[in-house]
ZADO-1210 file (C-alpha; in nm, 4 decimals, padded with zeros to 6 digits):
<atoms>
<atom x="-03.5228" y="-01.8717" z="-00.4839" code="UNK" pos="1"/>
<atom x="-03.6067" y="-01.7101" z="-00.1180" code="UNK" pos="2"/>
<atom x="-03.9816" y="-01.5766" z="-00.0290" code="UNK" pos="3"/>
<atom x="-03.9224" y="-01.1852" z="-00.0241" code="UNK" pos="4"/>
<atom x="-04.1072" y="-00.8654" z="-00.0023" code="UNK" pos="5"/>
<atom x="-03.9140" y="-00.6805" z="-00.2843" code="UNK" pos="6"/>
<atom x="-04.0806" y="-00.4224" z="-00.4863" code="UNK" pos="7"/>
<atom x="-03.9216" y="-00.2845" z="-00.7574" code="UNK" pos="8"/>
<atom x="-04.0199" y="00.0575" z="-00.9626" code="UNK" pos="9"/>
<atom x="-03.7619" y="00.2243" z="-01.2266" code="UNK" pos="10"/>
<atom x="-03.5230" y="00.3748" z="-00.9588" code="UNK" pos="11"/>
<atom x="-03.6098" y="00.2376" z="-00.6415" code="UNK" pos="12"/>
<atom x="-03.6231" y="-00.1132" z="-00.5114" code="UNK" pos="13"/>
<atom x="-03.8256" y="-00.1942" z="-00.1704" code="UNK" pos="14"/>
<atom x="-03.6644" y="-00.4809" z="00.0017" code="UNK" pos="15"/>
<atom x="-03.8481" y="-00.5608" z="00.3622" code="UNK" pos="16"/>
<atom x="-03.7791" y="-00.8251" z="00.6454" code="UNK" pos="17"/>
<atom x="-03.4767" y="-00.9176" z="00.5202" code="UNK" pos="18"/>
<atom x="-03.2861" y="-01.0739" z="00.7857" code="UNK" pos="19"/>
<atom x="-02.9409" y="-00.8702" z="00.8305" code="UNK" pos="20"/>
<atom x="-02.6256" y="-01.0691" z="00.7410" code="UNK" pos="21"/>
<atom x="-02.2844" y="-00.9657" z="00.8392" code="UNK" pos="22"/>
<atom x="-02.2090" y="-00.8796" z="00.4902" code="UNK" pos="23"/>
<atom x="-02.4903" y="-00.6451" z="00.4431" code="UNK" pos="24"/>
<atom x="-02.4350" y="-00.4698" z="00.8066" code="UNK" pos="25"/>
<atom x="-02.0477" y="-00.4145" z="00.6326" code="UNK" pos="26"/>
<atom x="-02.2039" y="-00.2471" z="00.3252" code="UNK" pos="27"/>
<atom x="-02.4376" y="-00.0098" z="00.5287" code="UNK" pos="28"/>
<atom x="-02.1454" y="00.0801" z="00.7835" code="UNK" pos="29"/>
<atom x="-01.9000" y="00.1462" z="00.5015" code="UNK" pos="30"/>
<atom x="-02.1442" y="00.3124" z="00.2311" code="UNK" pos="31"/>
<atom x="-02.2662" y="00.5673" z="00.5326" code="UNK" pos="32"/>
<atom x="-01.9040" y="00.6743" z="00.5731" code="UNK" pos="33"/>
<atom x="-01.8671" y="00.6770" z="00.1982" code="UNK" pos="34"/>
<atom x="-02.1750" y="00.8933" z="00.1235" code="UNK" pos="35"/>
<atom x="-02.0836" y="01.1831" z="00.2837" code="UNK" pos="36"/>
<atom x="-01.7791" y="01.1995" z="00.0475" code="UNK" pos="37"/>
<atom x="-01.8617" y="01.1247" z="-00.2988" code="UNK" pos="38"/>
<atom x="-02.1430" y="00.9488" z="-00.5104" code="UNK" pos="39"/>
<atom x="-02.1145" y="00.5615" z="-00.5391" code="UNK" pos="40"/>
<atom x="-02.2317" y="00.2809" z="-00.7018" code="UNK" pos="41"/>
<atom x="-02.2342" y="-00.0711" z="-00.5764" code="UNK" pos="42"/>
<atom x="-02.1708" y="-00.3375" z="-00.8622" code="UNK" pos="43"/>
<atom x="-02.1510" y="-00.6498" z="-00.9346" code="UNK" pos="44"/>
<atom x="-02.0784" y="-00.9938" z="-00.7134" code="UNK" pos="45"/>
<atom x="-02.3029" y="-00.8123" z="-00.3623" code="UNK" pos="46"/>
<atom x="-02.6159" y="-00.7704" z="-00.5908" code="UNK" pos="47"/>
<atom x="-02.7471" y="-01.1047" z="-00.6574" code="UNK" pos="48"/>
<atom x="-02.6148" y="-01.1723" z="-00.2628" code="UNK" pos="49"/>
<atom x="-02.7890" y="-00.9083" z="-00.1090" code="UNK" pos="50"/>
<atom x="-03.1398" y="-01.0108" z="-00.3382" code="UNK" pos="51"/>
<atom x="-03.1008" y="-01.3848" z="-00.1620" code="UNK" pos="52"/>
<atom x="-02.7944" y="-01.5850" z="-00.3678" code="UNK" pos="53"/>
<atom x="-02.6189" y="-01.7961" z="-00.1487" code="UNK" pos="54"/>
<atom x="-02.2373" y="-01.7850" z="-00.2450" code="UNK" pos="55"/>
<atom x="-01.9612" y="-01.6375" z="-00.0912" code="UNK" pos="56"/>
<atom x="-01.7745" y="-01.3444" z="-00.1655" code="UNK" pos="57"/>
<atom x="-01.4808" y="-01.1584" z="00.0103" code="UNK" pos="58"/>
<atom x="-01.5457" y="-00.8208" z="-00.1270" code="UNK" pos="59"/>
<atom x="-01.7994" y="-00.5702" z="-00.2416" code="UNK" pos="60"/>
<atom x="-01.7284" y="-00.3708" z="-00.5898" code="UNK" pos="61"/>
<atom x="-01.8131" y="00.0128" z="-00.5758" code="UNK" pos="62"/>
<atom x="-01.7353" y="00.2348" z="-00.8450" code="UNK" pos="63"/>
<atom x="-01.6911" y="00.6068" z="-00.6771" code="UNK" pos="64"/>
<atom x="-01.6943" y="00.9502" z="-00.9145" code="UNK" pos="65"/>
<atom x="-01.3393" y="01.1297" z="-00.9825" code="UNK" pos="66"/>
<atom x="-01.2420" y="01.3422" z="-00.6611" code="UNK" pos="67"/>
<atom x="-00.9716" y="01.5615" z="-00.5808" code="UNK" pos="68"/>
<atom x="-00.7461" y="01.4715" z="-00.3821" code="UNK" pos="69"/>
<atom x="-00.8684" y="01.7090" z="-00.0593" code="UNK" pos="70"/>
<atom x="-01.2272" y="01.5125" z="-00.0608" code="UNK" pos="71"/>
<atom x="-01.0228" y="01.1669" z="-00.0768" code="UNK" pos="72"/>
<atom x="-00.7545" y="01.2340" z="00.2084" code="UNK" pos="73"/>
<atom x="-01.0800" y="01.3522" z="00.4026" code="UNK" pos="74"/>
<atom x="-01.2646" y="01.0491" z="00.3248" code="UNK" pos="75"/>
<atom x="-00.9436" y="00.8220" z="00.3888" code="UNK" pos="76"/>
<atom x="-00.9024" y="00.9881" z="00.7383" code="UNK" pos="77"/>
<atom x="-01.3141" y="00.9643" z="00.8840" code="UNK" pos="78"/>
<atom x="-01.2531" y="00.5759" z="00.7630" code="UNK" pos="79"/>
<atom x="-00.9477" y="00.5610" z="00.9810" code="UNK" pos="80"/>
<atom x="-01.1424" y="00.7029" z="01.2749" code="UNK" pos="81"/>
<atom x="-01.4221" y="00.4574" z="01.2442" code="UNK" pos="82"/>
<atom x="-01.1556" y="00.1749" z="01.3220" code="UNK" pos="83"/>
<atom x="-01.1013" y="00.0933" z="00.9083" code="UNK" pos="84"/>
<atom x="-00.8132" y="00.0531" z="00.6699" code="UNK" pos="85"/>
<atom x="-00.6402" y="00.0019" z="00.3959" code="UNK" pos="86"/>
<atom x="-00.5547" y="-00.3378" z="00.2728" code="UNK" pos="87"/>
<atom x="-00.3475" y="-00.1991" z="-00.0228" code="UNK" pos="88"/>
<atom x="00.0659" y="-00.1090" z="00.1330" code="UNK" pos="89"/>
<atom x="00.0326" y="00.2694" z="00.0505" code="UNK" pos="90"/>
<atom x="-00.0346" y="00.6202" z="00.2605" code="UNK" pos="91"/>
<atom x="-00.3212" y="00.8306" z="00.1694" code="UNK" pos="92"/>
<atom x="-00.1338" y="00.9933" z="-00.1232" code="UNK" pos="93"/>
<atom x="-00.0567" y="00.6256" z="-00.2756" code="UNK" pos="94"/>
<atom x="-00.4102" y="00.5147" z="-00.2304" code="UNK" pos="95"/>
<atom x="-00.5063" y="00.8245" z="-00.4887" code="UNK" pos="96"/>
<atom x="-00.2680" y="00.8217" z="-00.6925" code="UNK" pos="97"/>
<atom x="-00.3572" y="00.4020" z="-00.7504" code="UNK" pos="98"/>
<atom x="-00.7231" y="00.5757" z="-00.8212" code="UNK" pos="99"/>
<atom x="-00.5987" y="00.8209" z="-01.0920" code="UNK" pos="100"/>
<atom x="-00.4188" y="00.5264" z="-01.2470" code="UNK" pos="101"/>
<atom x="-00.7583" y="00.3150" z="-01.2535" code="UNK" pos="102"/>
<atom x="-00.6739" y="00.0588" z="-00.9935" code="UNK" pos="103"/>
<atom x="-00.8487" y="-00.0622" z="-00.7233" code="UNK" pos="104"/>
<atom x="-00.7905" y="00.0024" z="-00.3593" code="UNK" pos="105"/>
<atom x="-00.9492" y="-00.2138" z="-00.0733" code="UNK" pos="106"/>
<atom x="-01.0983" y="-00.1373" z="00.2671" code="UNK" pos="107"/>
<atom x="-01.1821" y="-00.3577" z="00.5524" code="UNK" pos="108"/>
<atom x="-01.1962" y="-00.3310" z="00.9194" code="UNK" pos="109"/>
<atom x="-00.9206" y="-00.3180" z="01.1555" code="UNK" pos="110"/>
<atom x="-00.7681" y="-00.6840" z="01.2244" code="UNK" pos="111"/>
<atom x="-00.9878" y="-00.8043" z="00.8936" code="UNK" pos="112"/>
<atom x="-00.9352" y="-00.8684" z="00.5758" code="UNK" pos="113"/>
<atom x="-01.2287" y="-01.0072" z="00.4965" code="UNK" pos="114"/>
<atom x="-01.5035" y="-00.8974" z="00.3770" code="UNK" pos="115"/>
<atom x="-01.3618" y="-00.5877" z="00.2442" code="UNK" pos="116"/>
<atom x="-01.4587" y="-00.2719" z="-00.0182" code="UNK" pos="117"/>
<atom x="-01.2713" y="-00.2433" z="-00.3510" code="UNK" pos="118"/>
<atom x="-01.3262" y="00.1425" z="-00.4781" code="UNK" pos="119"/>
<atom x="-01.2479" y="00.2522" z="-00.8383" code="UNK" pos="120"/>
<atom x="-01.3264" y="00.5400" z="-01.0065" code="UNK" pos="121"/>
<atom x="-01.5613" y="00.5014" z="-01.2885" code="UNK" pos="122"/>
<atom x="-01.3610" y="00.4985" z="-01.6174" code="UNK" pos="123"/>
<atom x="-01.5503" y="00.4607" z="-01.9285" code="UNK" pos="124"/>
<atom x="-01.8843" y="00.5732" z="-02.0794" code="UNK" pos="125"/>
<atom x="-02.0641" y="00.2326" z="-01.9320" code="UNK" pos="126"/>
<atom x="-01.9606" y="00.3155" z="-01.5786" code="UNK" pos="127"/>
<atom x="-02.0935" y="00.6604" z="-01.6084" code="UNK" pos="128"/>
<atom x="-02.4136" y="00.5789" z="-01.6933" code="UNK" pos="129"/>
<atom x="-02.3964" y="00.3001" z="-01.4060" code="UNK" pos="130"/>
<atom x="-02.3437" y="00.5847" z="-01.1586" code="UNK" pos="131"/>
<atom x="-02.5421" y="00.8289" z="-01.2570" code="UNK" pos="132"/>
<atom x="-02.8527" y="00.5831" z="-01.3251" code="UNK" pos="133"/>
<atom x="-02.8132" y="00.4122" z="-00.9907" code="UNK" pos="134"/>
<atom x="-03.1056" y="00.2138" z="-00.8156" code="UNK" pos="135"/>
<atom x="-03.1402" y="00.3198" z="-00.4537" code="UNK" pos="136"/>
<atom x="-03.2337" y="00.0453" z="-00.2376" code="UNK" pos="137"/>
<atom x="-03.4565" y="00.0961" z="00.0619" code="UNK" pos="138"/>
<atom x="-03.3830" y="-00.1785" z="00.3177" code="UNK" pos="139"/>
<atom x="-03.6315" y="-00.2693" z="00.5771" code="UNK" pos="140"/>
<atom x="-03.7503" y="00.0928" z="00.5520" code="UNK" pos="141"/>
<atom x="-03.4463" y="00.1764" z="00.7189" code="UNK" pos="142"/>
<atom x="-03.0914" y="00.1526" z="00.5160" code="UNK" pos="143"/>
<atom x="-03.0664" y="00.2893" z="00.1755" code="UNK" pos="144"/>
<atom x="-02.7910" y="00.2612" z="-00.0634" code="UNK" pos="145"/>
<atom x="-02.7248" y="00.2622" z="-00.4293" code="UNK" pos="146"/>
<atom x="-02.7331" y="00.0269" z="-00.6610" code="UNK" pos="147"/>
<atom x="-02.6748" y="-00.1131" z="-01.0537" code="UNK" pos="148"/>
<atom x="-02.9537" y="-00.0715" z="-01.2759" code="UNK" pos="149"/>
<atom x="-03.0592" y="-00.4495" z="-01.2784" code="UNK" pos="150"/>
<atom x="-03.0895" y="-00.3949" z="-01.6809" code="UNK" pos="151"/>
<atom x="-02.6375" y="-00.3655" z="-01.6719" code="UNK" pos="152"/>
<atom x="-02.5604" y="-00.5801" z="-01.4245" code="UNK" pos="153"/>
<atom x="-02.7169" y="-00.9294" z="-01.5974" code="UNK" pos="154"/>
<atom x="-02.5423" y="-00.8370" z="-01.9667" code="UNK" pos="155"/>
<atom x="-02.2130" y="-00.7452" z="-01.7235" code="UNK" pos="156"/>
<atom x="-02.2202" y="-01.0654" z="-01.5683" code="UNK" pos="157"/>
<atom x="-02.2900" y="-01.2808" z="-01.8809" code="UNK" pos="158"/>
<atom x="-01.9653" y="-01.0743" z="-02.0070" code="UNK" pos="159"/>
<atom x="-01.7738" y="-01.1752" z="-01.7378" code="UNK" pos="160"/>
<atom x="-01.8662" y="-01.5134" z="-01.8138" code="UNK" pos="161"/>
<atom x="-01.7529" y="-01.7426" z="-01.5871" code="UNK" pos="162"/>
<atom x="-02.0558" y="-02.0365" z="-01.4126" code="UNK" pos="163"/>
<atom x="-02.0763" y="-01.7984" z="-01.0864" code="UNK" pos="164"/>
<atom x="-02.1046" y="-01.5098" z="-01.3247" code="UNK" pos="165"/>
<atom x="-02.3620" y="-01.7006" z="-01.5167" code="UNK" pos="166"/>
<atom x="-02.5337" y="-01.8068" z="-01.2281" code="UNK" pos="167"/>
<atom x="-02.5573" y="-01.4160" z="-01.1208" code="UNK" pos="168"/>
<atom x="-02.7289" y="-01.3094" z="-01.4022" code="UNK" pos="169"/>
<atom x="-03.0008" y="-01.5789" z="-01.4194" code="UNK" pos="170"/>
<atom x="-03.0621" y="-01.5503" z="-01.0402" code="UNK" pos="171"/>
<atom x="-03.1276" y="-01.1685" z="-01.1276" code="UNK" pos="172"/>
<atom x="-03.3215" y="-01.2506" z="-01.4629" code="UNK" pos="173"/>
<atom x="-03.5756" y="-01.4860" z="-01.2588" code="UNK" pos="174"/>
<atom x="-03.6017" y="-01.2304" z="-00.9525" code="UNK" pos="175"/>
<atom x="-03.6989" y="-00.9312" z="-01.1942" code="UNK" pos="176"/>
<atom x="-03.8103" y="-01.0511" z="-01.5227" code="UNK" pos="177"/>
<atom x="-04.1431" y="-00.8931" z="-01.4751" code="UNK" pos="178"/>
<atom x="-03.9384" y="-00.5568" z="-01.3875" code="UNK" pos="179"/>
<atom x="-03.6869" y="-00.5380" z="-01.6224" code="UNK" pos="180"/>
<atom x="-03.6614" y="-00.2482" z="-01.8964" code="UNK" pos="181"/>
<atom x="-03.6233" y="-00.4729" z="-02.1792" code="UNK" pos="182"/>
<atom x="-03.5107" y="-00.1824" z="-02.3915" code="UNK" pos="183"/>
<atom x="-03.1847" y="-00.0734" z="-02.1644" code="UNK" pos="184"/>
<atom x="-03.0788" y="-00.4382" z="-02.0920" code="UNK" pos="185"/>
<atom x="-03.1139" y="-00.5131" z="-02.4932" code="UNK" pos="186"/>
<atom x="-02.8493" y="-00.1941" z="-02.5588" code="UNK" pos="187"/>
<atom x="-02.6376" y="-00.2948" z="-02.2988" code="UNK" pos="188"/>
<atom x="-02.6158" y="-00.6654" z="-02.4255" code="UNK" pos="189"/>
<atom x="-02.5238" y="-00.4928" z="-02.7284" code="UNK" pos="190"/>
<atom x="-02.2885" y="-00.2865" z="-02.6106" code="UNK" pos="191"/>
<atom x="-02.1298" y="-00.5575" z="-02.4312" code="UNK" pos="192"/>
<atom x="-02.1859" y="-00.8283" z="-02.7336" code="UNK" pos="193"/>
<atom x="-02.2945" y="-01.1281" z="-02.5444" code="UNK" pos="194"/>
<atom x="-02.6526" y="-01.3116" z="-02.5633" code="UNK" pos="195"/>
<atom x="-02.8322" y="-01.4841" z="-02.2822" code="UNK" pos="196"/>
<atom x="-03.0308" y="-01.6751" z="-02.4835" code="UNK" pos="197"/>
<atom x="-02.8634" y="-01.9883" z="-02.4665" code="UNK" pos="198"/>
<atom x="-02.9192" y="-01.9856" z="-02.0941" code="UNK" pos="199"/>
<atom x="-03.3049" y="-01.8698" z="-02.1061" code="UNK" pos="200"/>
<atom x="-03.2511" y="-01.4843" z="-02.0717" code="UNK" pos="201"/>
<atom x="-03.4448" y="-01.3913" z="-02.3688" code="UNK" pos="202"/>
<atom x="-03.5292" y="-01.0304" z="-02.4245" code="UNK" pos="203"/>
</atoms>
């Protein structure tokens, strides 16, 4: 566990002299391009990173609302003029039509693959509640960008399953235990059927 200044309230999480990684200057580039298009929502593997889990990842998970097709090729084309693109072998109109079919497409910048952005749009009733009930995190009182409630991301990650996945959610549980709406994460371990008691998330 790091020493942080991290503050956390229902919808908004401080986070203060956090030292900049490359990762995190990535997110903030991207998600300022991506704001002024659409609502977002980062998710899963970036979280426990960005709160201080050393692991590696190569991309960052954002669930984006349903667009038409006008706001996307708009979107797709300021991204090309702030030197990014496409990992995925299609033209703007492939890249939405893989969105309507509920696939991912991936971002990165030119002469990079990694790290990159996978955007989906959000599909099921879980995912819209995940966008719409978004944390916004305020980064050295400078960057802000939205986040999963804490309360879905540990029952998604002990759903997912797998020891890094695991590892996620107790890193989270032990960062905001004393935060946590016990209520909300208790539904969505429901929702999601799995229990974190045998690994000492007990709610």
């Amino acid at each position: 566990m790091i020493s942080m200044e991290l503050k956390y309230t229902k919808d908004i999480i401080n986070f203060d002299n956090k030292v900049l990684t490359k990762l995190d200057k990535f997110v903030i580039d991207f998600i300022d391009i991506l704001s002024k298009h659409c609502n977002y929502v980062i998710i899963s593997g970036y979280i426990p990173i960005l709160f201080g889990r050393t692991r590696g990842t190569e991309d960052v998970d954002v669930f984006i609302e349903h667009i038409d097709k006008k706001t996307f090729v708009n979107f797709y084309n300021n991204l090309v003029k702030n030197n990014y693109y496409f990992l995925n072998p299609e033209n703007e109109n492939g890249l939405y039509e893989m969105l309507t079919e509920k696939l991912g497409i991936r971002a990165a910048k030119k002469d990079t693959i990694v790290p990159n952005i996978e955007m989906k749009f959000i599909k099921d009733d879980i995912d819209n509640f995940t966008l719409k009930n978004h944390v916004k995190v305020i980064l050295n009182k400078k960057f802000n960008f939205f986040i999963s409630p804490i309360e879905i991301e540990i029952p998604y990650k002990l759903y997912l399953g797998s020891e890094k996945d695991i590892e996620d959610a107790l890193y989270l549980w032990d960062i905001f235990l004393e935060n946590l709406d016990k209520k909300l994460m208790n539904r969505f371990m429901n929702e999601l059927n799995v229990s974190g008691e045998q690994y000492g998330i007990k709610i």
